[in-house]
C-alpha positions, 0 to 999 in steps of 0.5 A: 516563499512557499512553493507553487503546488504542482499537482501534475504528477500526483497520479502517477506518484499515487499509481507507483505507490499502489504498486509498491504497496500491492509488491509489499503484500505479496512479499508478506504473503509469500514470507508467510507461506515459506515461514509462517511455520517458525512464526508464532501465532502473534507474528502471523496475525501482526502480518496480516493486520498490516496487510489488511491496513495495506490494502485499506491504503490501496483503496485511499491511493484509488480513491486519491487518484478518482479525485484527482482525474476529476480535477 
């Protein structure tokens, strides 16, 4: 038997997860101020695209938690 879905605590699992998310590009971004001079151009762009995907994941979490307040 399936489980009951319990929403109740979506959105404060969707705020941690931004949260964890924005901690994680400020990590990034600080490795890459410390070593981005040892890193060659290839890793510094792979870096960045993965925070700019971060960030595209932020907005998805927001808009996840604007959907769930109107429910």
């Amino acid at each position: 038997m399936a489980k009951p879905d319990d929403r109740s605590d979506n959105v404060d699992k969707l705020q941690d997860m931004i949260a964890d998310t924005m901690e994680n590009i400020r990590e990034s971004r600080d490795y890459l101020k410390a070593h981005g001079d040892q890193m060659s151009a290839e890793q510094k762009a792979e870096m960045q695209a993965k925070n700019e995907r971060r960030e595209e994941s932020i907005e998805g979490f927001r808009s996840e938690i604007k959907d769930e307040a109107h429910s």
